[in-house]
Structures are given as C-alpha cells and as structure tokens.
C-alpha positions as MATLAB code, in Angstrom:
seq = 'XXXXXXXXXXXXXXXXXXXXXXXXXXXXXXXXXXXXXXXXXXXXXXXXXXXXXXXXXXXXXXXXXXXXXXXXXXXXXXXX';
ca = [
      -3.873   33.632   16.844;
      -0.754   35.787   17.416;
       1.204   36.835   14.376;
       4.814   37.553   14.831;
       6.542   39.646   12.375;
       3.874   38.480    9.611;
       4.417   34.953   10.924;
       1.410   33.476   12.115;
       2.158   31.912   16.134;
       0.261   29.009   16.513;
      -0.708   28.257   19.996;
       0.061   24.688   21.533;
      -2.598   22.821   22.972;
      -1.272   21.690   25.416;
      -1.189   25.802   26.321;
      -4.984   25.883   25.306;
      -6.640   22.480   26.637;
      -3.697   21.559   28.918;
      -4.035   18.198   27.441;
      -1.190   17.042   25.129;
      -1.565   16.674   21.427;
      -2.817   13.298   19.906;
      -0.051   11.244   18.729;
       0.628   11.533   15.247;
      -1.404    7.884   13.883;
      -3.681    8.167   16.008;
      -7.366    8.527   14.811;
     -10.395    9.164   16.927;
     -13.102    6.414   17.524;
     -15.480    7.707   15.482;
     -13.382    7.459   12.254;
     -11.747    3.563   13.145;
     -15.008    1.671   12.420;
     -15.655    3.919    8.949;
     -12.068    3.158    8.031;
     -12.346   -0.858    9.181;
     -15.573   -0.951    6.774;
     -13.397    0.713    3.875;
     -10.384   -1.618    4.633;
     -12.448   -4.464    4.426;
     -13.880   -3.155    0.993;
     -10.440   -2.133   -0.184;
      -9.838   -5.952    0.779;
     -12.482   -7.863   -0.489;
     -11.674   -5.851   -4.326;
      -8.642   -6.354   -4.594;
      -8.499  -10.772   -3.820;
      -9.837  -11.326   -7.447;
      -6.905   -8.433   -8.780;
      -4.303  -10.154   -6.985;
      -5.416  -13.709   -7.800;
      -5.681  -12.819  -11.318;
      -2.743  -11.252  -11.277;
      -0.990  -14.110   -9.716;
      -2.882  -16.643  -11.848;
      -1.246  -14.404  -15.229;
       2.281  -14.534  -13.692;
       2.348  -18.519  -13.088;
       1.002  -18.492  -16.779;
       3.958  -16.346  -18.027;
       6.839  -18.338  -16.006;
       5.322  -21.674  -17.653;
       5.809  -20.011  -21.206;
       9.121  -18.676  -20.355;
       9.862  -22.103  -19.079;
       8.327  -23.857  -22.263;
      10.012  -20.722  -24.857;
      13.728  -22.160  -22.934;
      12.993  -25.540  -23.583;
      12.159  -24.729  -27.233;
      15.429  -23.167  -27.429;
      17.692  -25.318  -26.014;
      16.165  -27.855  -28.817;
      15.889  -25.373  -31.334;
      19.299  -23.513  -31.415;
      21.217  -26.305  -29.052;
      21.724  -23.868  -26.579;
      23.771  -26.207  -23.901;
      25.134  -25.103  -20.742;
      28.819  -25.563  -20.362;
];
C-alpha cells in the first residue's frame, strides 16, 4: 500500500488482478446458498408474527367498528 501525504493509496484491482471489481450486490456463490437457507428461516419465523399480527389488527378494526356503533347510539352522534 502507498501512503500519500499520510493518506493511505489504495490500489485498484483492476491495476492488481486486471479484472474489474465485483459489482456492488453482488455476493459470491459460496455465500448465496448460506444466505437462501437463512432467508428461508427468516421466512418461515416470521408467517406466525405476521399472521398474528394481522389476526390482532382485524380484531382491533371490529372493536373500533363496534366502539362507533356504540356511540352513534349512545351520544346520537349523526352525520349531517
């Protein structure tokens, strides 16, 4: 490594190998089939999060719905 005026130079590869750089994105073969296996994982925990999730929100709209209803009988809340 060359340093310039305390400034580290570092050298291009494309200098070195006189190949081009990898793309930014893009990973090797060795490390797609690790990642696949922990995107599946990631996957497969976080269906019964989002369903429950899902499952609480349809629960709170119905309440919300059922808390308006109550009002409008309640108070006589009308629209116009």
């Amino acid at each position: 490594m060359l340093v310039l005026r305390g400034l580290p130079i570092i050298p291009s590869p494309l200098v070195e190998t006189g190949k081009p750089p990898a793309p930014v994105g893009v990973m090797p073969a060795a490390t797609v089939a690790p990642a696949r296996a922990v995107a599946l994982t990631i996957v497969l925990i976080n269906a019964p999060i989002i369903e429950a999730g899902a499952a609480l929100t349809n629960q709170i709209s119905a309440l919300l719905v059922l808390v308006g209803r109550a009002l409008v009988k309640d108070v006589g809340l009308r629209r116009p």
